[in-house]
Wavefront OBJ file of the C-alpha trace (Angstrom):
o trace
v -11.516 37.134 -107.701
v -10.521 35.100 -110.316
v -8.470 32.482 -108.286
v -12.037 32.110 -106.456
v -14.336 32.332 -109.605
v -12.300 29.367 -111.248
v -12.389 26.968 -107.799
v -16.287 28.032 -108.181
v -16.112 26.439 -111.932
v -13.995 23.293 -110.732
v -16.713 22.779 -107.930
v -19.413 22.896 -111.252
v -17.841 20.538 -113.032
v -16.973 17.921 -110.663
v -19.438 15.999 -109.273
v -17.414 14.739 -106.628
v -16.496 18.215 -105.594
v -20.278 19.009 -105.872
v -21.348 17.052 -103.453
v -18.668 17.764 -100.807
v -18.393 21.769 -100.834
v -20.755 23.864 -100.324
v -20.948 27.235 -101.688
v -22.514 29.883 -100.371
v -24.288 33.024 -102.321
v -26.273 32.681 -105.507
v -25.252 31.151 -108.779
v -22.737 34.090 -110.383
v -22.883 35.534 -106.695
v -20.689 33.438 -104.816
v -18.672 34.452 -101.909
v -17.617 31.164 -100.036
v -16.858 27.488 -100.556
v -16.688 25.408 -97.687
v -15.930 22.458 -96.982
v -17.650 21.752 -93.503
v -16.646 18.453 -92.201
v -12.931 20.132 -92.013
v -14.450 23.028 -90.997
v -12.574 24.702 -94.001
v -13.435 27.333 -96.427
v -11.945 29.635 -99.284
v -13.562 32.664 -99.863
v -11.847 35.835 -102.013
v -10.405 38.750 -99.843
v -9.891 41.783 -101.704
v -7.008 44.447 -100.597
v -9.857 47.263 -100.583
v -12.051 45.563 -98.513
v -9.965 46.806 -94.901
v -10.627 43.656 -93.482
v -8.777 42.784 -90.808
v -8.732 39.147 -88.532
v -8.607 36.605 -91.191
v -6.512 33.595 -89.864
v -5.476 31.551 -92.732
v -3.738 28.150 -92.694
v -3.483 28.368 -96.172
v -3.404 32.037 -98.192
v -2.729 32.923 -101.566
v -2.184 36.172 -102.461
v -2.236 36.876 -106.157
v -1.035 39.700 -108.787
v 1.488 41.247 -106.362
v 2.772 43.877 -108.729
v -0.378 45.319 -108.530
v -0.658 46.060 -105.169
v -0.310 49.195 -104.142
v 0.553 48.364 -100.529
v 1.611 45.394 -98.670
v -1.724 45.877 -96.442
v -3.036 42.285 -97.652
v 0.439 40.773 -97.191
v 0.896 42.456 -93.641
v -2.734 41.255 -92.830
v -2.379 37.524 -93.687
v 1.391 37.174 -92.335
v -0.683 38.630 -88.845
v -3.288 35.945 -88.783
v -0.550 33.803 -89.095
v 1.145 33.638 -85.985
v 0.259 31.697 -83.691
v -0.920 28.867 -86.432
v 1.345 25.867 -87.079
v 2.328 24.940 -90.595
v 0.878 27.695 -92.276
v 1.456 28.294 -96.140
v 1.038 31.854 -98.076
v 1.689 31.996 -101.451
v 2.361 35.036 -103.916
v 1.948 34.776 -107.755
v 2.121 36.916 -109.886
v 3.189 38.143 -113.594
v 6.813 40.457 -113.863
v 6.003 43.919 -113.420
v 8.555 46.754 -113.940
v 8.450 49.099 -111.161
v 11.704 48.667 -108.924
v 9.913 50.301 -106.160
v 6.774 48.188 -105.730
v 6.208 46.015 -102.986
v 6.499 42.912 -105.248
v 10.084 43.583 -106.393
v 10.557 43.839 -102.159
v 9.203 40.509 -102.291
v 11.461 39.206 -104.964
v 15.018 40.708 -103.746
v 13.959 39.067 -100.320
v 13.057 36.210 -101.658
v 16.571 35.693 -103.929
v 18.326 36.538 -100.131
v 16.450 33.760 -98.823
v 17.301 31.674 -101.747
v 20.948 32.098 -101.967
v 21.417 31.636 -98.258
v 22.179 35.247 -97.590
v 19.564 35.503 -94.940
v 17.050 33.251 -93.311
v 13.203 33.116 -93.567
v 11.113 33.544 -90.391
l 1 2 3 4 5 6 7 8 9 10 11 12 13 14 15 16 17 18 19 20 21 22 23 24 25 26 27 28 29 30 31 32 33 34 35 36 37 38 39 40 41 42 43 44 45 46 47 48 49 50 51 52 53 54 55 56 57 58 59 60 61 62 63 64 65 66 67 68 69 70 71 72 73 74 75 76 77 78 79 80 81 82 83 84 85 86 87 88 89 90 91 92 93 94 95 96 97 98 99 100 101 102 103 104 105 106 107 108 109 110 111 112 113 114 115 116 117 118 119 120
């Protein structure tokens, strides 16, 4: 939510942002910017809300070490497929537990990087 809550500020301080997104909700209460002649929106999706069917071009997935599952991961890699030139990014801050589903993340992502296996 904070990802979201801080594209919410940039929208309120930029008039030129203002006047091409539109959010959606009440002031505080927002749950969706859009930007309609793209047909585009961002809107927060939290990993207890059991959603399932989002189809993201673009998804970023923040504070990985604190997930307890890869449920969110799993559900935006699935609405995925079938998309061309799709993007997901994962952030977050170094966490310590060797058996979370962010270090999985990271030792795959040092295979990928050092040619040992291939991404797909």
């Amino acid at each position: 939510m904070i990802l979201f809550c801080d594209a919410v500020a940039m929208v309120d301080q930029s008039p030129k942002l203002a006047e091409r997104i539109q959010k959606s909700g009440g002031a505080g209460k927002e749950w969706n910017l859009a930007f309609l002649q793209a047909r585009a929106f961002f809107q927060p999706i939290g990993a207890d809300d059991g959603q399932s069917g989002p189809h993201p071009y673009y998804a970023l997935i923040d504070e990985i070490y604190e997930h307890k599952s890869n449920h969110v991961i799993e559900m935006m890699l699935a609405g995925t497929k079938g998309r061309q030139q799709t993007l997901i990014f994962m952030i977050t801050n170094s966490g310590h537990n060797k058996t979370s589903v962010c270090y999985d993340y990271h030792e795959y992502g040092c295979k990928v990087a050092e040619g040992s296996i291939e991404d797909g």
